[in-house]
TIMI-2910 file (N, C-alpha, C, CB; in pm, 1 decimal, decimal comma, always signed):
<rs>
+----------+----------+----------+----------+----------+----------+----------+----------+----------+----------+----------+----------+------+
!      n_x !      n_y !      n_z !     ca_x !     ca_y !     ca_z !      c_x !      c_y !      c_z !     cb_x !     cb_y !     cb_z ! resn !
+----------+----------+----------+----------+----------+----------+----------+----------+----------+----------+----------+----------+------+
!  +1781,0 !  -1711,2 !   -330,7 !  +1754,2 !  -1718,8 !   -473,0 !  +1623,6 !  -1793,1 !   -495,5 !  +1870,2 !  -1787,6 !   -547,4 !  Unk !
!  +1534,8 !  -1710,9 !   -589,5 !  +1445,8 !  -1778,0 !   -580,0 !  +1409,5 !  -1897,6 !   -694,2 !  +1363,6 !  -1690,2 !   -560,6 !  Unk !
!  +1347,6 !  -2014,9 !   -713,5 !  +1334,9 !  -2128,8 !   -769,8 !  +1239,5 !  -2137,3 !   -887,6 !  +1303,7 !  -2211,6 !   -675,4 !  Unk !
!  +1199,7 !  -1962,3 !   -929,9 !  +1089,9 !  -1913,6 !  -1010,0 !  +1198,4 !  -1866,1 !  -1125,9 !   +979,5 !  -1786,9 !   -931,7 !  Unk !
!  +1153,6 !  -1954,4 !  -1221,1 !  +1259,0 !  -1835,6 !  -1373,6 !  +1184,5 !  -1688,0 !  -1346,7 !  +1209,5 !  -1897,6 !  -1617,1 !  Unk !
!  +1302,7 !  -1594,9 !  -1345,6 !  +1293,9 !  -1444,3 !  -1357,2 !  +1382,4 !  -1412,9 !  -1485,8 !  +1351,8 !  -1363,1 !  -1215,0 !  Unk !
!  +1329,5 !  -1297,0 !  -1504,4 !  +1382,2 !  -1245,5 !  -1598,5 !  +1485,5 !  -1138,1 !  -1554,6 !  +1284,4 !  -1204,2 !  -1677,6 !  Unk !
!  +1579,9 !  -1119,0 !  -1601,0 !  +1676,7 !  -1022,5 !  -1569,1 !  +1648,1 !   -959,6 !  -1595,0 !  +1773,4 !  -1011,1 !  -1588,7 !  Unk !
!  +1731,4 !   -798,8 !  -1520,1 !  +1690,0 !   -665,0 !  -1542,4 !  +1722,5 !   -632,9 !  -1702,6 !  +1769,7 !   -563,4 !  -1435,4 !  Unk !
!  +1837,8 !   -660,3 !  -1722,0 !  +1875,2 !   -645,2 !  -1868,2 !  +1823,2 !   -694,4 !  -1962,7 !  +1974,6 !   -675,0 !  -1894,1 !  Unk !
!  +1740,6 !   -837,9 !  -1970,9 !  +1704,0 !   -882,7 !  -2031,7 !  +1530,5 !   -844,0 !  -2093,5 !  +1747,2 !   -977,4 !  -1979,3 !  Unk !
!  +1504,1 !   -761,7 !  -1969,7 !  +1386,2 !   -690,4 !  -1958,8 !  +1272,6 !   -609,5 !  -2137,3 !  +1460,0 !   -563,5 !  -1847,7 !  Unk !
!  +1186,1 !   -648,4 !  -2156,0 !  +1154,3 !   -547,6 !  -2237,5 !  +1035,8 !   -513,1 !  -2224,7 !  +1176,5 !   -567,6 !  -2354,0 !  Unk !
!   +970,7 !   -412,5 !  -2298,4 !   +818,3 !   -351,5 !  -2282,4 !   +752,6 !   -325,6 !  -2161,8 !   +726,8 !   -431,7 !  -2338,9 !  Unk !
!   +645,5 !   -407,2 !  -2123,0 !   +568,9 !   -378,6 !  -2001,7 !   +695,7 !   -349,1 !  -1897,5 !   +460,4 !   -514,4 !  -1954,9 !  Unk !
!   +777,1 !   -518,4 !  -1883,9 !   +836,0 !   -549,7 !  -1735,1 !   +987,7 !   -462,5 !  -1772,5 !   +856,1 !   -759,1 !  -1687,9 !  Unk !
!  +1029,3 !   -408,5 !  -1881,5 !  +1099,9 !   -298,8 !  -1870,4 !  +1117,8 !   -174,4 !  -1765,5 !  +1071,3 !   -261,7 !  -1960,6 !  Unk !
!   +962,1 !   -145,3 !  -1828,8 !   +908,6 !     +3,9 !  -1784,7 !   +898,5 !    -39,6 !  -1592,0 !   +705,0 !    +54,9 !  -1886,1 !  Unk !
!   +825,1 !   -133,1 !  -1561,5 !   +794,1 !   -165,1 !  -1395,8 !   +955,1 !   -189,0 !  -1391,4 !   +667,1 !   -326,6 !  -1338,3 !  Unk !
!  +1040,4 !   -263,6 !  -1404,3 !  +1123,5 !   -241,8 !  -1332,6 !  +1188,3 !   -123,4 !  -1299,5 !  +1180,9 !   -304,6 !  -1358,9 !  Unk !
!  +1237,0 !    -31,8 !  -1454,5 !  +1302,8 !   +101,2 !  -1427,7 !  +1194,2 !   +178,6 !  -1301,2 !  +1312,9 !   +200,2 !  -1594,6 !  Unk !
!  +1098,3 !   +145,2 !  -1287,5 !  +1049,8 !   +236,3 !  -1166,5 !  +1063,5 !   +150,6 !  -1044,7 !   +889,8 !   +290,3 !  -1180,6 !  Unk !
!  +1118,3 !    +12,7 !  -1047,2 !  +1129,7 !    -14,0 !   -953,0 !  +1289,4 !    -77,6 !   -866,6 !  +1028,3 !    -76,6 !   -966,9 !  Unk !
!  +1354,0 !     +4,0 !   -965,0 !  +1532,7 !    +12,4 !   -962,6 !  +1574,8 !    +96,0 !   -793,0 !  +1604,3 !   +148,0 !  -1137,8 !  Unk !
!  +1621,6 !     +5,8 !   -761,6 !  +1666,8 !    +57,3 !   -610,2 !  +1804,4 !   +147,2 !   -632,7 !  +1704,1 !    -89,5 !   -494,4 !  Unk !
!  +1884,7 !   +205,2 !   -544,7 !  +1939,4 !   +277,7 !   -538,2 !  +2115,8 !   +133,5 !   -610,2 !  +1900,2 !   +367,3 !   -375,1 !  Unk !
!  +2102,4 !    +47,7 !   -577,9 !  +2169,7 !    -31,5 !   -637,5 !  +2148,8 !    -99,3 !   -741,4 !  +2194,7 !    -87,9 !   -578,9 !  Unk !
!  +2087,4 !    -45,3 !   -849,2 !  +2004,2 !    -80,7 !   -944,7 !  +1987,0 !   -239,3 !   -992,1 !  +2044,8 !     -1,6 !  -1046,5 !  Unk !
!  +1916,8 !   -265,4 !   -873,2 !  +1847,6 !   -427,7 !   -834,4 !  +1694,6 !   -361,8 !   -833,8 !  +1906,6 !   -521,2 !   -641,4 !  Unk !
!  +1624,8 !   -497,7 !   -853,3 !  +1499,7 !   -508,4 !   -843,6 !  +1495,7 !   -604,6 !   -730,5 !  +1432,3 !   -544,7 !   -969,1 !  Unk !
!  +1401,5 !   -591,6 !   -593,2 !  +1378,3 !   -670,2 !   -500,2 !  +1294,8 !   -831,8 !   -530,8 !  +1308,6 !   -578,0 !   -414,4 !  Unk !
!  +1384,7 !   -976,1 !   -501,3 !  +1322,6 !  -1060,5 !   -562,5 !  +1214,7 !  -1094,7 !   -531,8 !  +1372,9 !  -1139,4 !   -573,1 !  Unk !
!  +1151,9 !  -1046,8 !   -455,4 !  +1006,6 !  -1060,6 !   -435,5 !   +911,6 !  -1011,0 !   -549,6 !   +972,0 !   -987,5 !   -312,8 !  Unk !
!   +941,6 !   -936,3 !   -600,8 !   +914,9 !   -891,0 !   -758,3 !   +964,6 !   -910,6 !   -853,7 !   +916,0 !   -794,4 !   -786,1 !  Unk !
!  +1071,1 !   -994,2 !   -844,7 !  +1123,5 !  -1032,3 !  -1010,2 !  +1079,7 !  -1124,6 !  -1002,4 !  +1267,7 !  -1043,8 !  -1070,5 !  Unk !
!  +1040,1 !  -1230,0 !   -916,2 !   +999,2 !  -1352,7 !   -939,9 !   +826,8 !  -1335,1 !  -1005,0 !  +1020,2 !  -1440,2 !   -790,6 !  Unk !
!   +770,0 !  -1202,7 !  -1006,5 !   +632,9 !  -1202,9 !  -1136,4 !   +704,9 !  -1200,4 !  -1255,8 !   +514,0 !  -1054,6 !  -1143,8 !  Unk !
!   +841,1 !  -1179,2 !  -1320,9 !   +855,4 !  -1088,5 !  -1397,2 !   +803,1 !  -1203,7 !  -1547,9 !  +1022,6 !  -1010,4 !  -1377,0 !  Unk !
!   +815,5 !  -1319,7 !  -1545,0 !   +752,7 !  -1396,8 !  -1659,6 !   +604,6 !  -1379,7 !  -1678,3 !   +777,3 !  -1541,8 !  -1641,8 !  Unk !
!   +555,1 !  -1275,3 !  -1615,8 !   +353,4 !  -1199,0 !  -1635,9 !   +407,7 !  -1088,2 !  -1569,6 !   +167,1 !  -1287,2 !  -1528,8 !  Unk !
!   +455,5 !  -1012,5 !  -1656,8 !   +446,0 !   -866,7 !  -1616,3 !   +293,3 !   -835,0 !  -1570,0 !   +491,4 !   -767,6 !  -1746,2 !  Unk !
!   +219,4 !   -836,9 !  -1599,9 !    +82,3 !   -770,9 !  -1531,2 !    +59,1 !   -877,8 !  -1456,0 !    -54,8 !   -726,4 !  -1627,3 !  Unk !
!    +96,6 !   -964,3 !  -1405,5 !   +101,0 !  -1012,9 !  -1239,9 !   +153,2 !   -896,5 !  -1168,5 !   +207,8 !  -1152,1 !  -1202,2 !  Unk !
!   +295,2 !   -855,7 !  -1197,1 !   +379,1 !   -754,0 !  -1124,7 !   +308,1 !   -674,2 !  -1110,1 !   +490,2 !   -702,4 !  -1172,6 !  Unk !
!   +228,9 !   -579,8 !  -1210,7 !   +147,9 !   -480,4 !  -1219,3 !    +75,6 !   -476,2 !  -1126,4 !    +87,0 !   -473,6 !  -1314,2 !  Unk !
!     -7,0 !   -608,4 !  -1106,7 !   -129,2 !   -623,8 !  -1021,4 !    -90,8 !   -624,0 !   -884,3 !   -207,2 !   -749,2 !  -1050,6 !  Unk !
!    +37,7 !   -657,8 !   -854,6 !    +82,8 !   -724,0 !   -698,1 !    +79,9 !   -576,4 !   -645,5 !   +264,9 !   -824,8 !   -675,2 !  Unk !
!   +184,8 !   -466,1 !   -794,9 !   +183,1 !   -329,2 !   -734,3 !   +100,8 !   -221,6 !   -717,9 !   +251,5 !   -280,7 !   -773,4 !  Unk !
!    +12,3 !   -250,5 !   -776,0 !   -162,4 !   -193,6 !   -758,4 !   -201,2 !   -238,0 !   -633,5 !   -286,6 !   -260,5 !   -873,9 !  Unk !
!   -205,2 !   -362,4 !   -600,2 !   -298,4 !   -385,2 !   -464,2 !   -196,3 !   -407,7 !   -339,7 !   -408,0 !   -534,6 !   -480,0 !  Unk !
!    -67,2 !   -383,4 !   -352,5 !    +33,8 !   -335,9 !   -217,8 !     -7,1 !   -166,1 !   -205,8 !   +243,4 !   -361,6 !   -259,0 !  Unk !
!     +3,8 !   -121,1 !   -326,9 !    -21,5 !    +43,1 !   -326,4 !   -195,1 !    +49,6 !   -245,7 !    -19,1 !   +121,5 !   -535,0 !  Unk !
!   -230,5 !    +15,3 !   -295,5 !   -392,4 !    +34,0 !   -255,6 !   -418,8 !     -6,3 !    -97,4 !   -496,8 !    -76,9 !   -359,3 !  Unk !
!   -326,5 !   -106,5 !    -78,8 !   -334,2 !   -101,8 !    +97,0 !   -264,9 !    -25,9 !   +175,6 !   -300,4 !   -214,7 !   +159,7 !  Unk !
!   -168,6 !    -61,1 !   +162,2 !    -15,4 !    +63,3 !   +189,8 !    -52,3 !   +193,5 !   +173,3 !   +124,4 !    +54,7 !    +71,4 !  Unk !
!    -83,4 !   +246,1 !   +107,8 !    -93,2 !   +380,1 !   +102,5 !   -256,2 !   +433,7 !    +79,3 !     +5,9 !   +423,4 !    -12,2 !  Unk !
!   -373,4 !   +369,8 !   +100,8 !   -454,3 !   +401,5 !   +103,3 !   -515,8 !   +481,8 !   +219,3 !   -487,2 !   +322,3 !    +68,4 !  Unk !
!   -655,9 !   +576,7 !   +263,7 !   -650,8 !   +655,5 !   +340,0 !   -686,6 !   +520,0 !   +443,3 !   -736,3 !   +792,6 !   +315,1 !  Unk !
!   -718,6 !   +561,1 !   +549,6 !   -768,3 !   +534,6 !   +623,5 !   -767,9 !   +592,6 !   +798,3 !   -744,8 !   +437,3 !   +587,7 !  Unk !
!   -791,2 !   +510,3 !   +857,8 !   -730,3 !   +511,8 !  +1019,9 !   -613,7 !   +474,3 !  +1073,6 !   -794,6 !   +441,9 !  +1097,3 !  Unk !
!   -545,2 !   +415,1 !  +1031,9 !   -413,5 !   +357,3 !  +1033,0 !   -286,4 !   +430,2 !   +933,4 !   -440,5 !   +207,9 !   +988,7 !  Unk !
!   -216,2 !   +465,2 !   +973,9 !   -100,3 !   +546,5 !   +900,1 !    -51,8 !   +456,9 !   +827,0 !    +12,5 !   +612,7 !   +981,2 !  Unk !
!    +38,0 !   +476,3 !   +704,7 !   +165,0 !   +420,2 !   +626,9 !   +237,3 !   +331,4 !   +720,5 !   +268,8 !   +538,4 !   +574,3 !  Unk !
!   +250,1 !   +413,7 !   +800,7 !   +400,1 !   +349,6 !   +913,2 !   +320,3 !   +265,8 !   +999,8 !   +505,8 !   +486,5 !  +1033,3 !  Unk !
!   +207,1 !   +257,0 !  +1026,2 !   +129,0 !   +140,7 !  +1135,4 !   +117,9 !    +41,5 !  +1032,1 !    -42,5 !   +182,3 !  +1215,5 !  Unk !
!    +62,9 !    +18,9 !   +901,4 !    +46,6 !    -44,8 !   +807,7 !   +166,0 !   -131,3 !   +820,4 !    +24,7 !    +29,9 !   +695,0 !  Unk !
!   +294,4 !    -68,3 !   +740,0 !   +405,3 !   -106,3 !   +759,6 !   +457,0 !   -216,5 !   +851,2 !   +448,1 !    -15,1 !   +780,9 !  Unk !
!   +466,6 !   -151,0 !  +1012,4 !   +457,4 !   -208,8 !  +1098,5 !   +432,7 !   -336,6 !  +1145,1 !   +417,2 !   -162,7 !  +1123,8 !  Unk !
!   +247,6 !   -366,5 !  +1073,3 !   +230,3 !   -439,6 !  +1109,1 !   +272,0 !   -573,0 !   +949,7 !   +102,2 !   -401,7 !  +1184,5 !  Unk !
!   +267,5 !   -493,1 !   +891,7 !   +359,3 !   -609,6 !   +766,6 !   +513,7 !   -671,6 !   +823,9 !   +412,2 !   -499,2 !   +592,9 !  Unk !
!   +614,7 !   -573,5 !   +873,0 !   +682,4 !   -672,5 !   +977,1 !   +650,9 !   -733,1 !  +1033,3 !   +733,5 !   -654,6 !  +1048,0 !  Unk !
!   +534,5 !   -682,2 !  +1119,9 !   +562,7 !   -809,7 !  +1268,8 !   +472,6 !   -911,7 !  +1203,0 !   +490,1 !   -759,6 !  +1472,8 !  Unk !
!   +373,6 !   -939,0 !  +1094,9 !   +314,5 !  -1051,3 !  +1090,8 !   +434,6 !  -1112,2 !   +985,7 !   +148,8 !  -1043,1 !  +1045,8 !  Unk !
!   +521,2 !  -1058,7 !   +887,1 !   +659,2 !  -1114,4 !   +792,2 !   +717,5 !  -1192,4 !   +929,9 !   +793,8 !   -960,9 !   +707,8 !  Unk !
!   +787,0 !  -1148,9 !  +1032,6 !   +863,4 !  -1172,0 !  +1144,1 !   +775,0 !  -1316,1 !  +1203,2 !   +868,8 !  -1023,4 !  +1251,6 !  Unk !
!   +644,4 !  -1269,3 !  +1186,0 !   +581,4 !  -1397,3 !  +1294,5 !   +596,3 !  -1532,1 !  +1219,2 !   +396,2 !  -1378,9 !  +1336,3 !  Unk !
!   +586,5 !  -1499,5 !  +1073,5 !   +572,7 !  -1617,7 !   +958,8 !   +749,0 !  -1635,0 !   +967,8 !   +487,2 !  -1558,5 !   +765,9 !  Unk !
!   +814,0 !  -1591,9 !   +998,3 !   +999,4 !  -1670,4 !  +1000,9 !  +1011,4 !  -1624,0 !   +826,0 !  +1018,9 !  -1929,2 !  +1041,3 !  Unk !
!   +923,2 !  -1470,2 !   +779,5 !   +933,7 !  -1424,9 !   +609,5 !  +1065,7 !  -1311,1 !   +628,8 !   +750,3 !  -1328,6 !   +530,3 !  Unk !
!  +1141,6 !  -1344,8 !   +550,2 !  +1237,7 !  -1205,9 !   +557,5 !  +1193,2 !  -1117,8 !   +470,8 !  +1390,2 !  -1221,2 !   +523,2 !  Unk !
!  +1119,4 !  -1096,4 !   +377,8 !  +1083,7 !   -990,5 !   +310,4 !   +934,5 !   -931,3 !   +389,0 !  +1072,4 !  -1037,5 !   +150,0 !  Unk !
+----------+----------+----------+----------+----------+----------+----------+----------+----------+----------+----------+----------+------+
</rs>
């Protein structure tokens, strides 16, 4: 649990409404690594602009090497997310 006031999904409106409904997991949770922007929705915005922009940008390195290496350096830091 994290030690950051979040806003609940329900409690949600406008901007951090809309980002969460797109970011509703199959258990309709939001991952707390992202609810903890949710008091500056366009923090959230921004975190998901520039994860997208690395993650899935072209390059030499695939999605899944990208990925990859976001585990093993999460794993090296003792980060579970």
């Amino acid at each position: 649990m994290a030690w950051i006031k979040e806003i609940k999904i329900a409690e949600a409106d406008g901007l951090l409404a809309r980002i969460y409904k797109q970011l509703l997991r199959p258990d309709d949770d939001v991952a707390h690594i992202l609810r903890v922007h949710s008091i500056l929705p366009q923090t959230l915005q921004s975190h998901l602009q520039f994860y997208r922009g690395i993650v899935m940008a072209k390059g030499e390195l695939s999605r899944a090497q990208r990925e990859m290496i976001a585990v093993a350096v999460s794993s090296a830091n003792e980060c579970h997310y």
